[in-house]
N, C-alpha and C positions, 0 to 999 in steps of 0.2 A: 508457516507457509507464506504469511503475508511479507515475510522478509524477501523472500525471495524474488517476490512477482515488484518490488523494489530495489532488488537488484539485478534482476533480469532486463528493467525497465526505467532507468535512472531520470526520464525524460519530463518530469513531471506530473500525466496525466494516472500513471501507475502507483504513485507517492500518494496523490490525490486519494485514490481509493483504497490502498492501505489504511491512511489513514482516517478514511469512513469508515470502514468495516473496523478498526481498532476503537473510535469513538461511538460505535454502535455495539460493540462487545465490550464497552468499559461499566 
């Protein structure tokens, strides 16, 4: 799911919090 809302939203603020919720489920 989180892929998505990164490709939905390529603009960086959406990347941002993929990438929180991935280092918060790691």
């Amino acid at each position: 799911m989180g892929i998505t809302t990164y490709c939905l939203l390529p603009s960086g603020e959406r990347i941002e919090q993929w990438a929180l919720y991935h280092r918060d489920h790691l």
